[in-house]
C-alpha positions as a printed Julia matrix, in Angstrom:
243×3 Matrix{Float64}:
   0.6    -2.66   18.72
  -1.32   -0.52   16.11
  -3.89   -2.67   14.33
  -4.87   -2.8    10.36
  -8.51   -2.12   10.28
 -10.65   -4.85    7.54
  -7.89   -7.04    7.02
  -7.52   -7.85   10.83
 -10.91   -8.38   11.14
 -11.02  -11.35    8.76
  -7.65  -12.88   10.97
  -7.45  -14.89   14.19
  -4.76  -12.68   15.33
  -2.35   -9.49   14.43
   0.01  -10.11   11.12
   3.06  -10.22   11.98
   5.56   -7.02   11.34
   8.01   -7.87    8.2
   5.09   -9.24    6.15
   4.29   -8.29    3.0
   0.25   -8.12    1.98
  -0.3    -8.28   -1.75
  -3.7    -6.1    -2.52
  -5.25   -7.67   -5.9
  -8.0    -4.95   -7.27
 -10.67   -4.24   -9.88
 -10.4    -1.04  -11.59
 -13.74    0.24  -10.19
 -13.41   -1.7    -6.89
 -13.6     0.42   -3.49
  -9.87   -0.12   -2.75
  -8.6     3.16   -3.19
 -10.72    4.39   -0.35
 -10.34    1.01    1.84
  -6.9     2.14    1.61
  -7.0     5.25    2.99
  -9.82    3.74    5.59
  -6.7     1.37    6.54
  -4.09    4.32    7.05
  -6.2     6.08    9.0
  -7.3     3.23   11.26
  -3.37    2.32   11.58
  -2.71    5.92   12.55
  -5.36    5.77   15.05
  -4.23    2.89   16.76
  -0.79    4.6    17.28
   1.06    3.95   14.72
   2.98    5.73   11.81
   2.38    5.21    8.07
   3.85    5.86    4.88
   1.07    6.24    2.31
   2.94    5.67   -1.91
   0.27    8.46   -4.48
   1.28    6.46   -7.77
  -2.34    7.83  -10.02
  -3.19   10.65   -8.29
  -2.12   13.75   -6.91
  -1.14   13.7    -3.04
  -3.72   16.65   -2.64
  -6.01   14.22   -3.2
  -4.94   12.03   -0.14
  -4.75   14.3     2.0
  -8.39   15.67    1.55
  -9.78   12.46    1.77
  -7.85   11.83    5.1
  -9.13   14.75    6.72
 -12.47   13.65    5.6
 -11.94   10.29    7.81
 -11.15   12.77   10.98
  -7.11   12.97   10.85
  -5.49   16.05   11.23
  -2.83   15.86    8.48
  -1.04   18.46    8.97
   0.17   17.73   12.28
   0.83   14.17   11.43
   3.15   15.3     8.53
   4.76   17.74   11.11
   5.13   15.1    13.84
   6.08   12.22   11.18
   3.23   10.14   12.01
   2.55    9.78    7.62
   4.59   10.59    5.03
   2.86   10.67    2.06
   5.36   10.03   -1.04
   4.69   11.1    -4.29
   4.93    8.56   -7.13
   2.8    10.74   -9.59
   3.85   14.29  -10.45
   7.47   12.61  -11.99
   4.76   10.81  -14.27
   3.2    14.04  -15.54
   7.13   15.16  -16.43
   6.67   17.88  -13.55
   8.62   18.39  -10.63
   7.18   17.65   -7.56
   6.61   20.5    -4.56
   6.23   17.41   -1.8
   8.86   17.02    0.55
   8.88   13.31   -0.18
   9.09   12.16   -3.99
  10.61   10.11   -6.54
  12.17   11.61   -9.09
  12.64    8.14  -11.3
  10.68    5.19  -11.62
  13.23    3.07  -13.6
  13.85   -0.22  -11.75
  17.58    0.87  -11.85
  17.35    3.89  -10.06
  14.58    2.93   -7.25
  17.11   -0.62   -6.48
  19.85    1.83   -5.1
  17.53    3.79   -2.99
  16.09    0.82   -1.68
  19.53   -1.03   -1.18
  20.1     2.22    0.58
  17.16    2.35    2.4
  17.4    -1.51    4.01
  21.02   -0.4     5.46
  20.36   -0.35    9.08
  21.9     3.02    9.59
  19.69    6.7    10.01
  22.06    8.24    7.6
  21.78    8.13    3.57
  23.56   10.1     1.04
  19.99    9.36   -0.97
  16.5    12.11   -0.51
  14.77   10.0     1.92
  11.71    9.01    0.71
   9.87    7.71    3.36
  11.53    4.51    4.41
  13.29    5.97    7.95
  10.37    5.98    9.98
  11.1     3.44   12.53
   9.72   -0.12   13.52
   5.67   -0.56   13.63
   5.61    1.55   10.25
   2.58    0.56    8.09
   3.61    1.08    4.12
   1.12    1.35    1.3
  -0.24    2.45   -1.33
  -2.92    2.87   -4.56
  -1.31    0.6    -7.25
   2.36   -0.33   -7.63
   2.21   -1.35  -11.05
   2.25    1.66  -12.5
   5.89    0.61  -12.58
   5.68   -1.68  -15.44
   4.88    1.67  -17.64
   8.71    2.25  -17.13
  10.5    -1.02  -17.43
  10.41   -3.73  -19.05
   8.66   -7.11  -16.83
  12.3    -8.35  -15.84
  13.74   -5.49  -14.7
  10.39   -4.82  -12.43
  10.55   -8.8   -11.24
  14.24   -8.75  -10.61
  13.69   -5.14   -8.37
  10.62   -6.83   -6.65
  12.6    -9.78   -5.55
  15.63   -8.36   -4.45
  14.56   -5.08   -3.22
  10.82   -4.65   -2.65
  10.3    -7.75   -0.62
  13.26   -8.11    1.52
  12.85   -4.51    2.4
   9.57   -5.1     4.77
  11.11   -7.49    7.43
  14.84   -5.85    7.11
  12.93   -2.23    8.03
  10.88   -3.91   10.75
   7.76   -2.7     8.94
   4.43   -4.02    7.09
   3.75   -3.75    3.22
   0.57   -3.95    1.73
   1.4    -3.86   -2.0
  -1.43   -2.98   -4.63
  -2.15   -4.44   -8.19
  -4.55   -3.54  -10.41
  -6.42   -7.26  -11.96
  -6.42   -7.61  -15.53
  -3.93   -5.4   -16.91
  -0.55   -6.93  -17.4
   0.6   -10.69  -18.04
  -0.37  -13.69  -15.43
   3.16  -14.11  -15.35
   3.2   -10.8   -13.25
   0.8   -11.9   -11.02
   1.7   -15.2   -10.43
   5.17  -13.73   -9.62
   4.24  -11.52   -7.42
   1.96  -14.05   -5.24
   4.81  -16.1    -4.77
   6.64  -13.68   -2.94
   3.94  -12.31   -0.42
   2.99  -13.92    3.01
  -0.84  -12.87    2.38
  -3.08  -12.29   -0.38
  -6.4    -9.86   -0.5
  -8.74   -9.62   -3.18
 -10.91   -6.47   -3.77
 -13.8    -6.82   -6.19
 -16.77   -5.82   -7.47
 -19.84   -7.81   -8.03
 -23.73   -7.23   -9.88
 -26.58   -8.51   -8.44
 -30.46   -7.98   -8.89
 -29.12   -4.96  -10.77
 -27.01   -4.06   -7.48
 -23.32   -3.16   -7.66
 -21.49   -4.94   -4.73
 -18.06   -4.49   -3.12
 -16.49   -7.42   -1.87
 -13.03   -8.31    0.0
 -11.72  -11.58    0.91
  -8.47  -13.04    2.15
  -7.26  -15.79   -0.33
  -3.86  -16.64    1.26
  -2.06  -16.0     5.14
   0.71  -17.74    5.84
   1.38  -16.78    9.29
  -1.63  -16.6    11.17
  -5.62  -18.0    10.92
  -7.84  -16.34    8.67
 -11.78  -16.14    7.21
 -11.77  -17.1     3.48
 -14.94  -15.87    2.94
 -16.34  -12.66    0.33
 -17.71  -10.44    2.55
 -19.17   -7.22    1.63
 -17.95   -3.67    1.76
 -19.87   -0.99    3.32
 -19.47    2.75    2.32
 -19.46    5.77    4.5
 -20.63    8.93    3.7
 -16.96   10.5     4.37
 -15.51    7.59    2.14
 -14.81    5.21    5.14
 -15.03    1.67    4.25
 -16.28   -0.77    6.66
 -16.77   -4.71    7.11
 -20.79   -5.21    6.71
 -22.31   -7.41    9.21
């Protein structure tokens, strides 16, 4: 069973596949690179992941993935990661990856997702990343980039019905990402209702220092350490647990 790397460190035992992990993170927090530490270590442990590029380009993930020893290209050849673009249609370009969204109104997105928990291998829709197969590890740099596009029902009404019933119907794991202090509690509180775990990403000053911490503040389905503890940064980016 492929592992996730920091958050399964801070749990008594695997999560379970079907769950969906909501990410909460500072701006200038480490997460974006704990991310891509957490696809790689996924990938490593043998299994596939689909990585969503919502504010940056996809170049960008790549690079940093070869950085953390991957070789990308044959993953992307072999299907191991799919990498889906969420961030050229936000520029008003079209996009030259094989996998991207060309829409990011709730509308649109609900029938590709309706579409995308039919448990068939054919779609009249692009596919876009959802048709990997079971053990399929599904994340990304910050989903609410969404709410720049609709209107906080409409993205709370396509959460519910699509978003979260799509992890467990696809036999995969989520870990959804939110940006802190942006948008309305309302959409956070929302959105924690729904999830079976919780991880908060943060940064921290002391004695002049800048820290980067991560805890787990909820699991609902297996044991877990509640404590801060303190991210450690490679020199290739990789972000580890400190001792």
């Amino acid at each position: 069973m492929p592992r996730i790397p920091l958050i399964e460190d801070l749990t008594t035992g695997p999560i379970p596949t079907g769950s969906n992990i909501l990410v909460e993170f500072d701006p200038a927090s480490q997460w974006y690179n704990a991310s891509l530490t957490i696809t790689a270590g996924w990938i490593r442990s043998g299994g596939a992941a689909s990585y969503n590029v919502y504010n940056r380009p996809p170049e960008s993930v790549r690079l940093q993935l070869k950085r953390l020893g991957l070789d990308v290209a044959a993953l992307e050849t072999e299907e191991k990661l799919r990498i889906i673009d969420w961030y050229t249609f936000q520029l008003g370009q079209k996009s030259k990856e094989k996998y991207a969204m060309t829409s990011l109104k709730a509308a649109d997105l609900s029938i590709l997702y309706s579409r995308a928990m039919i448990p068939t291998t054919g779609s009249p829709f692009p596919d876009t990343g959802w048709h990997l197969g079971p053990n399929v590890l599904r994340l990304g740099d910050d989903e609410l980039v969404l709410l720049r596009f609709n209107d906080e029902k409409s993205f709370i009404d396509f959460w519910r019905t699509r978003v979260i019933p799509n992890a467990p119907t696809r036999n995969s794991t989520v870990m959804h990402s939110l940006v802190k202090g942006v948008y309305s509690e309302y959409i956070y509180k929302t959105l924690e209702t729904s999830a079976d775990g919780i991880i908060d990403v943060k940064i921290d000053e002391e004695g002049g220092e800048v820290k980067n911490l991560m805890r787990i503040r909820n699991m609902r389905s297996v044991g877990y350490d509640t404590r801060w503890r303190r991210l450690k940064i490679g020199e290739n980016f990789e972000v580890t647990l400190e001792k």
